[in-house]
Gaussian input, Z-matrix of N, CA and C with variables (Angstrom, degrees):
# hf/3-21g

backbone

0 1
 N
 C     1     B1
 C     2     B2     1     A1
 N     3     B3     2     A2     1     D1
 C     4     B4     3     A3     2     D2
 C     5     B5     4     A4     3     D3
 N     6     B6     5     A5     4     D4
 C     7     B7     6     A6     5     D5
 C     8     B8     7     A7     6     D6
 N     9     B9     8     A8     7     D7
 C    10    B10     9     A9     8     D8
 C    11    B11    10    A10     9     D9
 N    12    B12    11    A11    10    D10
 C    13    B13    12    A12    11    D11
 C    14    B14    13    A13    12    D12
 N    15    B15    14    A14    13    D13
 C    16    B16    15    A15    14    D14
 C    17    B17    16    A16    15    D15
 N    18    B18    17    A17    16    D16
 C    19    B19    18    A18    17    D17
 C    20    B20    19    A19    18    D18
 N    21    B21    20    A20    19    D19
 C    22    B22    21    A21    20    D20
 C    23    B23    22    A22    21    D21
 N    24    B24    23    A23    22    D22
 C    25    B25    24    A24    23    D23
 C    26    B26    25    A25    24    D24
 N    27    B27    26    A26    25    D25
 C    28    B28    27    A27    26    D26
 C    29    B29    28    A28    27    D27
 N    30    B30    29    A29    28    D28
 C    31    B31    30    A30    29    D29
 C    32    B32    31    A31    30    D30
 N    33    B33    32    A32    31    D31
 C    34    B34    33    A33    32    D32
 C    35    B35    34    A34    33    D33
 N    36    B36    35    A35    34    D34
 C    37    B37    36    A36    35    D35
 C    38    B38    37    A37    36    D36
 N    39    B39    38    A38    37    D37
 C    40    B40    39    A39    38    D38
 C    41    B41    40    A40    39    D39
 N    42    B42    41    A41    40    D40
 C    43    B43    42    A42    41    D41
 C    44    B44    43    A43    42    D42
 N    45    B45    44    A44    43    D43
 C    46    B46    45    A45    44    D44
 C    47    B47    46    A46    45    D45
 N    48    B48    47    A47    46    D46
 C    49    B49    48    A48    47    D47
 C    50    B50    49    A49    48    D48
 N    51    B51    50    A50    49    D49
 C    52    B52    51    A51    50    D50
 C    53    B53    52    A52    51    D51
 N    54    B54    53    A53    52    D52
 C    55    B55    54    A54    53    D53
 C    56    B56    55    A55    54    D54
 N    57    B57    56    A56    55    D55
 C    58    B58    57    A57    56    D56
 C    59    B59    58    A58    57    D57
 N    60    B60    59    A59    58    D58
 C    61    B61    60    A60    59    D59
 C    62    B62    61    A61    60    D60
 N    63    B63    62    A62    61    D61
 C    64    B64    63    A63    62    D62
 C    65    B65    64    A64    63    D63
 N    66    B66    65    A65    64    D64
 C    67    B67    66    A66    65    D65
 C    68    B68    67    A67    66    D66
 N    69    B69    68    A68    67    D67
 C    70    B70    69    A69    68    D68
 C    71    B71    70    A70    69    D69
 N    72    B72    71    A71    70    D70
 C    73    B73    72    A72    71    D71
 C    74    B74    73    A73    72    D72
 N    75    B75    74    A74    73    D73
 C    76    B76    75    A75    74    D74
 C    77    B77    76    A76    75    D75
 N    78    B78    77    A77    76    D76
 C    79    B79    78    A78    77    D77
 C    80    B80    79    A79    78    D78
 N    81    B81    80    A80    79    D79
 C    82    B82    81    A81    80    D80
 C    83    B83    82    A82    81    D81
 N    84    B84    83    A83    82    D82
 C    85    B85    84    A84    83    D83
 C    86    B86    85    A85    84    D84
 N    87    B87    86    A86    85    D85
 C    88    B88    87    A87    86    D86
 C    89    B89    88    A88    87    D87
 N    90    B90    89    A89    88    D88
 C    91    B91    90    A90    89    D89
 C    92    B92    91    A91    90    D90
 N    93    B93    92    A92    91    D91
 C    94    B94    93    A93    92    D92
 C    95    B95    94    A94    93    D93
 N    96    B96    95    A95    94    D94
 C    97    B97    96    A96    95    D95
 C    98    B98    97    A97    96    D96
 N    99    B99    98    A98    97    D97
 C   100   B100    99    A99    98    D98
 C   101   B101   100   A100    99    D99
 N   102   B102   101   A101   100   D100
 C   103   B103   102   A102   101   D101
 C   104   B104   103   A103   102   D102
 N   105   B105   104   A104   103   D103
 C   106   B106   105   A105   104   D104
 C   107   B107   106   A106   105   D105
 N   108   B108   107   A107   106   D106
 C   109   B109   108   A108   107   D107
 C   110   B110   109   A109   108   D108
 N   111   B111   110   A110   109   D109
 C   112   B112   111   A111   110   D110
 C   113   B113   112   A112   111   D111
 N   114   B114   113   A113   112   D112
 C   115   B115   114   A114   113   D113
 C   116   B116   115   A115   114   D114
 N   117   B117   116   A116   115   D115
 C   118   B118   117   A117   116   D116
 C   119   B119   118   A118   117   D117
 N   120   B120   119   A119   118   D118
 C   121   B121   120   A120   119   D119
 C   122   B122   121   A121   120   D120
 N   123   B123   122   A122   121   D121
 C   124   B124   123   A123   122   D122
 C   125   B125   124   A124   123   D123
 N   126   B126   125   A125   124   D124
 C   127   B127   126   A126   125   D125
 C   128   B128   127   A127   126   D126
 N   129   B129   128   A128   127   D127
 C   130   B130   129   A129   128   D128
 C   131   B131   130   A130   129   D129
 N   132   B132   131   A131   130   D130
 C   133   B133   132   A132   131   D131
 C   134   B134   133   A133   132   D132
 N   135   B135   134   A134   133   D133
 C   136   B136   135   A135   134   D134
 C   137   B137   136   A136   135   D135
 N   138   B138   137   A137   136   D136
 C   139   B139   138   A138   137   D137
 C   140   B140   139   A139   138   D138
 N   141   B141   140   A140   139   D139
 C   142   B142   141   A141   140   D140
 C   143   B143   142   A142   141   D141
 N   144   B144   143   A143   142   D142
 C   145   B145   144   A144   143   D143
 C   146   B146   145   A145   144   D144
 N   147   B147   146   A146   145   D145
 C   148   B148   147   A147   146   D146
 C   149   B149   148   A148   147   D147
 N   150   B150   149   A149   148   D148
 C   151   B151   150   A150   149   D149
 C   152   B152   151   A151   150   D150
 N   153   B153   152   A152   151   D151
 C   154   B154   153   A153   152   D152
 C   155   B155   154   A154   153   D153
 N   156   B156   155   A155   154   D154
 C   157   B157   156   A156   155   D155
 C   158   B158   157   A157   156   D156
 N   159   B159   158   A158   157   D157
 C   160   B160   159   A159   158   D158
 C   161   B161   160   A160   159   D159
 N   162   B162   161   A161   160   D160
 C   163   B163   162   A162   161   D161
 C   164   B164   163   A163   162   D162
 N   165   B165   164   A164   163   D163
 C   166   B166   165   A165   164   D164
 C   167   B167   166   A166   165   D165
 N   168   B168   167   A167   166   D166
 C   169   B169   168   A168   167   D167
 C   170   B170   169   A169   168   D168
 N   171   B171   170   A170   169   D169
 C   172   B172   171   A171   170   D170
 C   173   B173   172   A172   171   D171
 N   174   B174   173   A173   172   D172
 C   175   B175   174   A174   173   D173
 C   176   B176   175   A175   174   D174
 N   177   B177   176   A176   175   D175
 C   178   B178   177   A177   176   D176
 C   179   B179   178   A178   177   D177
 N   180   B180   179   A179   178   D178
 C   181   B181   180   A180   179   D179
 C   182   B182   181   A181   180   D180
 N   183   B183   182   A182   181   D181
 C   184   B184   183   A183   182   D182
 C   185   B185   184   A184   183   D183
 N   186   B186   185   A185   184   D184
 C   187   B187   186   A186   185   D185
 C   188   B188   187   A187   186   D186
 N   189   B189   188   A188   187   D187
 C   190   B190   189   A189   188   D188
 C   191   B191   190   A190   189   D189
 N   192   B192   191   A191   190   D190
 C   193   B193   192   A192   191   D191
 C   194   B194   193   A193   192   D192
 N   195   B195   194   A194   193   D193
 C   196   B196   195   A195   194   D194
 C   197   B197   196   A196   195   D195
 N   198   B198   197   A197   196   D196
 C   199   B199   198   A198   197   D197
 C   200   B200   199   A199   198   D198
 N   201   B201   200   A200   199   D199
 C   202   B202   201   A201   200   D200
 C   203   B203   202   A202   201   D201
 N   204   B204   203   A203   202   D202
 C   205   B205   204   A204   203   D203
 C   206   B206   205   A205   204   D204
 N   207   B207   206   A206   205   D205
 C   208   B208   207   A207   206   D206
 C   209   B209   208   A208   207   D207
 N   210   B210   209   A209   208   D208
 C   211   B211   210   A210   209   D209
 C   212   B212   211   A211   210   D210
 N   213   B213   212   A212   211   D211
 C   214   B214   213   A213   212   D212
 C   215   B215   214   A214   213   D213
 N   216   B216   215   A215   214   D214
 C   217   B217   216   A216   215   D215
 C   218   B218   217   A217   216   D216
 N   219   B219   218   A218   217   D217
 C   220   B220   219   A219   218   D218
 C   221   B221   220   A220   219   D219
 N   222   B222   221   A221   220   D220
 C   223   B223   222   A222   221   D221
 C   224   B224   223   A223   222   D222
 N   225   B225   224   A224   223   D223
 C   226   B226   225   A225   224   D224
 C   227   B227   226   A226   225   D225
 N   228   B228   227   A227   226   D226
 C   229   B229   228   A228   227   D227
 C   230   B230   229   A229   228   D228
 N   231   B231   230   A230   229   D229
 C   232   B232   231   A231   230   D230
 C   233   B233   232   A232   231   D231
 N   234   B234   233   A233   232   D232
 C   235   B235   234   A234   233   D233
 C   236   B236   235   A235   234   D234
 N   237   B237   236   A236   235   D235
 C   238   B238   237   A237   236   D236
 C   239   B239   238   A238   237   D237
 N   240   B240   239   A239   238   D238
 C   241   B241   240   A240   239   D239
 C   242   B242   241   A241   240   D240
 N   243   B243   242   A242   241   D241
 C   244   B244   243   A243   242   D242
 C   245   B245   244   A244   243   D243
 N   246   B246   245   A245   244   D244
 C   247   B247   246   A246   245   D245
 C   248   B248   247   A247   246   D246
 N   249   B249   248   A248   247   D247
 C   250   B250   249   A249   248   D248
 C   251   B251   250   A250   249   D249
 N   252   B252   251   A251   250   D250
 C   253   B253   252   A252   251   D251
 C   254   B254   253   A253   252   D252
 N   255   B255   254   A254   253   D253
 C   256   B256   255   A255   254   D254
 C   257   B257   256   A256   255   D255
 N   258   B258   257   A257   256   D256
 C   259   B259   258   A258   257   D257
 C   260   B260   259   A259   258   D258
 N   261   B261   260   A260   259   D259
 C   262   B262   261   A261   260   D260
 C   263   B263   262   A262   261   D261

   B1=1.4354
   B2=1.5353
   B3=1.4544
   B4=1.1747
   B5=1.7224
   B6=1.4206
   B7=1.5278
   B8=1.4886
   B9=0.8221
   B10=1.7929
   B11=2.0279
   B12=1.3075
   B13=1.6651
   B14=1.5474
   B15=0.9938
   B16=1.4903
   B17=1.9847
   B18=1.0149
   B19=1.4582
   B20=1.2322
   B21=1.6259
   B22=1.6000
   B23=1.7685
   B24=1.4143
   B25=1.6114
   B26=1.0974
   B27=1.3588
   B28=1.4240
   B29=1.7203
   B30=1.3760
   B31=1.5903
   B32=1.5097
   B33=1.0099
   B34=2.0388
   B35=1.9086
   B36=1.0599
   B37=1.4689
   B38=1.4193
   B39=1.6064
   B40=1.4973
   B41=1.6484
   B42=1.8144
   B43=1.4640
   B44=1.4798
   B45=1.8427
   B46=1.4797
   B47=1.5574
   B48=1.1473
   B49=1.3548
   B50=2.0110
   B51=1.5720
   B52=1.3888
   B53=1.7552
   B54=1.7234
   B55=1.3789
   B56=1.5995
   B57=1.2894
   B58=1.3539
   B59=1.6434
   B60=1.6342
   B61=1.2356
   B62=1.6535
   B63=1.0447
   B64=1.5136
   B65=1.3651
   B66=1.6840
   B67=1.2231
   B68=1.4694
   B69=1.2521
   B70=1.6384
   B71=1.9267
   B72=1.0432
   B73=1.9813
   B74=1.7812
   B75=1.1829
   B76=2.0789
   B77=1.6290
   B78=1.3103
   B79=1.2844
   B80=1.7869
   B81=1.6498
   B82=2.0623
   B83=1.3419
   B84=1.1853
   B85=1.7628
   B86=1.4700
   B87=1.3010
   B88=1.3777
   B89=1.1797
   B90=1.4544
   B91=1.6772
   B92=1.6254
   B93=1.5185
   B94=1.2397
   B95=1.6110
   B96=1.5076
   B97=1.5380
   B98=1.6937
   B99=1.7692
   B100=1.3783
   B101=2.2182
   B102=1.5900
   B103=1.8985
   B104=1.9001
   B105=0.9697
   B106=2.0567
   B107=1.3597
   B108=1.4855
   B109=1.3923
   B110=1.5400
   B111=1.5613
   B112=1.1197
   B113=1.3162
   B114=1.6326
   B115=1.4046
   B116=1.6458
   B117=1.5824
   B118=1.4293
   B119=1.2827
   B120=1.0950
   B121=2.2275
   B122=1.2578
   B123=1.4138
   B124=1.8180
   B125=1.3396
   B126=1.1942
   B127=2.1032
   B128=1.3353
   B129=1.5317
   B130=1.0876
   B131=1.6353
   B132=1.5328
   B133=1.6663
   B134=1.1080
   B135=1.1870
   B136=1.5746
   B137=1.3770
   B138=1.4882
   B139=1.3502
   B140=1.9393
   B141=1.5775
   B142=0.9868
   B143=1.9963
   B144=1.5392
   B145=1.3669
   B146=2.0776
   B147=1.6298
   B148=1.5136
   B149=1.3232
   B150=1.4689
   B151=1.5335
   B152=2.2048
   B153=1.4394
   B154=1.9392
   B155=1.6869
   B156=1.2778
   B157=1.5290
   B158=1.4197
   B159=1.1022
   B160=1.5359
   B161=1.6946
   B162=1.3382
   B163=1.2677
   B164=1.7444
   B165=1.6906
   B166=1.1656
   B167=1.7306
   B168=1.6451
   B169=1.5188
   B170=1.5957
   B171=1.4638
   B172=0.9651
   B173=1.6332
   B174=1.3488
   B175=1.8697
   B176=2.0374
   B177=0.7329
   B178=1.4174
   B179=1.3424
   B180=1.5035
   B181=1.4673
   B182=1.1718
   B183=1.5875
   B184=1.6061
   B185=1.5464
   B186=1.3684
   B187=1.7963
   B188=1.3216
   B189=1.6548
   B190=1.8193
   B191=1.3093
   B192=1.2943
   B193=1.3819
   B194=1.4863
   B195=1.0483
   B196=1.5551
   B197=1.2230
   B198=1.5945
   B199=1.8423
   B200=1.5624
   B201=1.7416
   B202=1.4603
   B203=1.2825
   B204=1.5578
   B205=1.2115
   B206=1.4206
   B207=1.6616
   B208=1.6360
   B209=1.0296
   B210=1.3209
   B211=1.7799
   B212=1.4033
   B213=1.5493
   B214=1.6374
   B215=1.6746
   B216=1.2067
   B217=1.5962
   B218=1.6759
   B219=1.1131
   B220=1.6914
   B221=1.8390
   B222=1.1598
   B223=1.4732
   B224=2.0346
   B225=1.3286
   B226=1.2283
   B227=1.9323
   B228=2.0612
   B229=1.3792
   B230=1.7644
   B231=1.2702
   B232=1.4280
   B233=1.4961
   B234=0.9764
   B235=1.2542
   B236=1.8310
   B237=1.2358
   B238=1.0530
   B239=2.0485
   B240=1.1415
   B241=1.3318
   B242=1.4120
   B243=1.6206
   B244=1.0039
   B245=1.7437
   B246=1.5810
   B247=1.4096
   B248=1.3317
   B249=1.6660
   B250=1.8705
   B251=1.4726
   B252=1.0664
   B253=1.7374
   B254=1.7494
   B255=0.9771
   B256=1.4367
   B257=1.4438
   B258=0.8939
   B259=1.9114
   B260=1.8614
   B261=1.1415
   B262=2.1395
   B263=1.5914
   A1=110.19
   A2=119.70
   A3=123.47
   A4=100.93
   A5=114.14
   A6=101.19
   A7=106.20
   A8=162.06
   A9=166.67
   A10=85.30
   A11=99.48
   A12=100.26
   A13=105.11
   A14=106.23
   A15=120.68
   A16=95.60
   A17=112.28
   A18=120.75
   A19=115.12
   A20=105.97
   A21=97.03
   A22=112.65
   A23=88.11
   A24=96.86
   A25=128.70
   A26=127.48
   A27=135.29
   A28=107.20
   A29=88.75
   A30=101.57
   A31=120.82
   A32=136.20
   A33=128.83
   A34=78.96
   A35=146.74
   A36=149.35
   A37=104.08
   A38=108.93
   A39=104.85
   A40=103.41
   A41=111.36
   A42=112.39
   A43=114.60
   A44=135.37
   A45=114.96
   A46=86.72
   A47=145.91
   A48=149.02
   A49=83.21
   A50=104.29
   A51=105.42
   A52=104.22
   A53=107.54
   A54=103.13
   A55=121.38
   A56=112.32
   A57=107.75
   A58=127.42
   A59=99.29
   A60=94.81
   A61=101.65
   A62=113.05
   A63=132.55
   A64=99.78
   A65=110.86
   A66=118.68
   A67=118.05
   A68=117.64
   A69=117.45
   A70=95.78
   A71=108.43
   A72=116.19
   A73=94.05
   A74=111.32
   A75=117.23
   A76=72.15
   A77=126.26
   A78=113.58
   A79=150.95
   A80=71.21
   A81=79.15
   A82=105.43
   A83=119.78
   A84=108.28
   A85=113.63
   A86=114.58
   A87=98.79
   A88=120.03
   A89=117.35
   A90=103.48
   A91=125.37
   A92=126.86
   A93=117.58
   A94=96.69
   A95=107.47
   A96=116.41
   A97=113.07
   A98=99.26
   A99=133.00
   A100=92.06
   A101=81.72
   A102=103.53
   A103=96.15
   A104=95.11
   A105=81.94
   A106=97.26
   A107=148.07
   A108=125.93
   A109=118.81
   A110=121.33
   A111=128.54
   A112=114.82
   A113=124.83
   A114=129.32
   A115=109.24
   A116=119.54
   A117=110.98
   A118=149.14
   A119=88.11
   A120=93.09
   A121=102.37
   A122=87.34
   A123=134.77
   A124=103.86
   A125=119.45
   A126=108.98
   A127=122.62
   A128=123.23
   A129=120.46
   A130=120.26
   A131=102.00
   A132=98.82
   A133=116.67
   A134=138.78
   A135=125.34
   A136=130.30
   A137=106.57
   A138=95.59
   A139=116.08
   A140=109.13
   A141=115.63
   A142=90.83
   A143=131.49
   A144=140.14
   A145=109.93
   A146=84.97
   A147=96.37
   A148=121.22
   A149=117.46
   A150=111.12
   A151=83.48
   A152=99.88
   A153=79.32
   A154=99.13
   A155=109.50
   A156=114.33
   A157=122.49
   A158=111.05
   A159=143.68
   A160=98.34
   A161=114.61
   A162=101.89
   A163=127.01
   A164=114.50
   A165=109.31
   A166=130.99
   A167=99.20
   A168=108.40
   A169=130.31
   A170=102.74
   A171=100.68
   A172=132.18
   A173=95.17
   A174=86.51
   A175=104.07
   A176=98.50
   A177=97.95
   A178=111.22
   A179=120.24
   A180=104.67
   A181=118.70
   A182=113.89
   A183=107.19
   A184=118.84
   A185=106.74
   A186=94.15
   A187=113.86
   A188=104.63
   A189=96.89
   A190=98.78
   A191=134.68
   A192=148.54
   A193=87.33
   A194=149.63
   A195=127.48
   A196=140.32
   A197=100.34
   A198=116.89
   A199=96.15
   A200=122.71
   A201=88.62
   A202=129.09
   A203=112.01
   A204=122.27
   A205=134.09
   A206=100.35
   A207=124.19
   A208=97.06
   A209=142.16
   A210=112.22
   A211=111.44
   A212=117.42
   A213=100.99
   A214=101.53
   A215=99.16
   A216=117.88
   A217=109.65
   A218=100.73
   A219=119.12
   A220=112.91
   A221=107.69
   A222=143.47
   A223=106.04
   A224=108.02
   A225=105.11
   A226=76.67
   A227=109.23
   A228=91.24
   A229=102.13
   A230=135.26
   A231=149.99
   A232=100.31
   A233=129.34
   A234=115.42
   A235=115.06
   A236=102.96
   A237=110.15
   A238=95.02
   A239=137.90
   A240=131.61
   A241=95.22
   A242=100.96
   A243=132.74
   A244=115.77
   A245=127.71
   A246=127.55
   A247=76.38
   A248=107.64
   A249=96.96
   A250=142.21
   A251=123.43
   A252=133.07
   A253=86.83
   A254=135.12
   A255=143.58
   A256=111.61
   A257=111.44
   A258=127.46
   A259=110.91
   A260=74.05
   A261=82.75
   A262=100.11
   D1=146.78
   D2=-165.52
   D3=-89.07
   D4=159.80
   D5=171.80
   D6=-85.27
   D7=8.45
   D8=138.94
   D9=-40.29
   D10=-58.35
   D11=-157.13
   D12=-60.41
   D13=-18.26
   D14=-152.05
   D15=-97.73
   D16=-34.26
   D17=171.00
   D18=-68.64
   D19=126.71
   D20=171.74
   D21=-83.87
   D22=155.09
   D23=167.14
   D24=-49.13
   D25=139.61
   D26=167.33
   D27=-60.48
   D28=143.11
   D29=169.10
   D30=-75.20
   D31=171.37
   D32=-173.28
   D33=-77.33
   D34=-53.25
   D35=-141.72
   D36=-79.31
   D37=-25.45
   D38=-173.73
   D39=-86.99
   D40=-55.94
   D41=165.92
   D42=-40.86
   D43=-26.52
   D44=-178.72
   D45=-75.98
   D46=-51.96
   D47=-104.83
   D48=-99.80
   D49=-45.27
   D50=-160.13
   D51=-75.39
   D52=-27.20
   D53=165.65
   D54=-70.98
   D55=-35.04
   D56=171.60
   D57=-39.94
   D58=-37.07
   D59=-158.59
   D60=-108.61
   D61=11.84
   D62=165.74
   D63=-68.09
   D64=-71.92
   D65=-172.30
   D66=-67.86
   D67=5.17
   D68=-172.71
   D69=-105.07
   D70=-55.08
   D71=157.68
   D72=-27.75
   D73=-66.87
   D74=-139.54
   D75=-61.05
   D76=-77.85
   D77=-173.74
   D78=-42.67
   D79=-27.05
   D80=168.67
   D81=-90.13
   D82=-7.26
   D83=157.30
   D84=-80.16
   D85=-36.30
   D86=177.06
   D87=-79.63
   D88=-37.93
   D89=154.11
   D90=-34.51
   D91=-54.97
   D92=-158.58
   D93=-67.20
   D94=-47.27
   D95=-171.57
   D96=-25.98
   D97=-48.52
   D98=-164.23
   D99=-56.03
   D100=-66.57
   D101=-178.57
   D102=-43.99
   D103=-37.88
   D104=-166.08
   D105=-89.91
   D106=-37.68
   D107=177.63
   D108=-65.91
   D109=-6.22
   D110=172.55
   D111=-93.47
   D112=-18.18
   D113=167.24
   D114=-80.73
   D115=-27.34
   D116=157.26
   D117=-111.19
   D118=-5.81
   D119=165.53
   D120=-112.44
   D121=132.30
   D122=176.82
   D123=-22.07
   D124=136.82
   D125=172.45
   D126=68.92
   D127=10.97
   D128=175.62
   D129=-117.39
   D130=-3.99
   D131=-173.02
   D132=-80.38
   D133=169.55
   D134=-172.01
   D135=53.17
   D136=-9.81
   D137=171.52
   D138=-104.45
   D139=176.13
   D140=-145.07
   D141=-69.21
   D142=156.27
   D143=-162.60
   D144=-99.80
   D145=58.92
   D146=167.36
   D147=-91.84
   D148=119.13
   D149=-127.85
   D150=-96.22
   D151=-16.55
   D152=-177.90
   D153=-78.52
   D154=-21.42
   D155=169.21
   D156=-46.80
   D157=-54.83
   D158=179.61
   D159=-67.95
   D160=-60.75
   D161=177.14
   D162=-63.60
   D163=-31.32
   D164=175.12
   D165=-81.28
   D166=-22.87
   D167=156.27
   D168=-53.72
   D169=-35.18
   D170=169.05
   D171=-85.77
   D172=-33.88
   D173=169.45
   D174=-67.57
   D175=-13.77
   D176=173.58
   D177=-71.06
   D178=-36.44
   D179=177.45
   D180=-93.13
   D181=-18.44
   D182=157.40
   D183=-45.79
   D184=-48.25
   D185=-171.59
   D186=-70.62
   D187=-13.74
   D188=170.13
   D189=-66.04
   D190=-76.35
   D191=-152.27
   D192=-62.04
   D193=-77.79
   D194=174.52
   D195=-7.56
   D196=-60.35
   D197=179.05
   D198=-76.67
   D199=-37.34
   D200=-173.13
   D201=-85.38
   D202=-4.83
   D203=156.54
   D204=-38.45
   D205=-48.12
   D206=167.38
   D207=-68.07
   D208=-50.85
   D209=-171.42
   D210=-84.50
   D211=3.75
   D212=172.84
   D213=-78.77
   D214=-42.06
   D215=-170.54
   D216=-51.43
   D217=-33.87
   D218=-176.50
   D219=-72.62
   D220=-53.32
   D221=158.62
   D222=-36.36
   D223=-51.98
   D224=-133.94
   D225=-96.56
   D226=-32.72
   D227=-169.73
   D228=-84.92
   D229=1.33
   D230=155.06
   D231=-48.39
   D232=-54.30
   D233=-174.37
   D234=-104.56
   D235=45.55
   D236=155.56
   D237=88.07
   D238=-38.12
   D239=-154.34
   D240=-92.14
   D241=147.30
   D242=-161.94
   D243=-98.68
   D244=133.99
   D245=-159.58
   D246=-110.14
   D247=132.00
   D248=137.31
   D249=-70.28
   D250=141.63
   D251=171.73
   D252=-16.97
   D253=-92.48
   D254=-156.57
   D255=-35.79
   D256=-10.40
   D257=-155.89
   D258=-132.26
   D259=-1.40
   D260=-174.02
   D261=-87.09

């Protein structure tokens, strides 16, 4: 006999109880997730945790940190030095 077979069934009260707390986890990750993009992009600490806020500040600072990436990268093969494949 398998141990699955050997387990009794869940009750309907335990499956609400065990989804509840599934879905209460999925969210305190996305909360903290929420808490740490506001501890690292620019203009967001201290302020109030509006999360499309939070989400659009931050793709906003990706495309800073993106483009200035490209002009270091631009910069660096201008003067002759060389990027690796991995780094392009």
């Amino acid at each position: 006999m398998s141990a699955s077979a050997e387990r009794p069934r869940l009750t309907e009260q335990e499956k609400k109880n065990n989804h509840i707390a599934s879905e209460q986890k999925r969210r305190e990750a996305i909360r903290q997730g929420f808490d740490r993009l506001t501890e690292i992009v620019p203009g967001l600490e201290g302020q109030g945790r509006s999360e499309s806020i939070v989400l659009k500040k931050s793709v906003e600072h990706m495309r800073e940190v993106l483009q200035e990436r490209q002009v270091l990268i631009e910069r660096i093969q201008a003067l002759g030095g060389e990027i690796p494949p991995e780094l392009q």
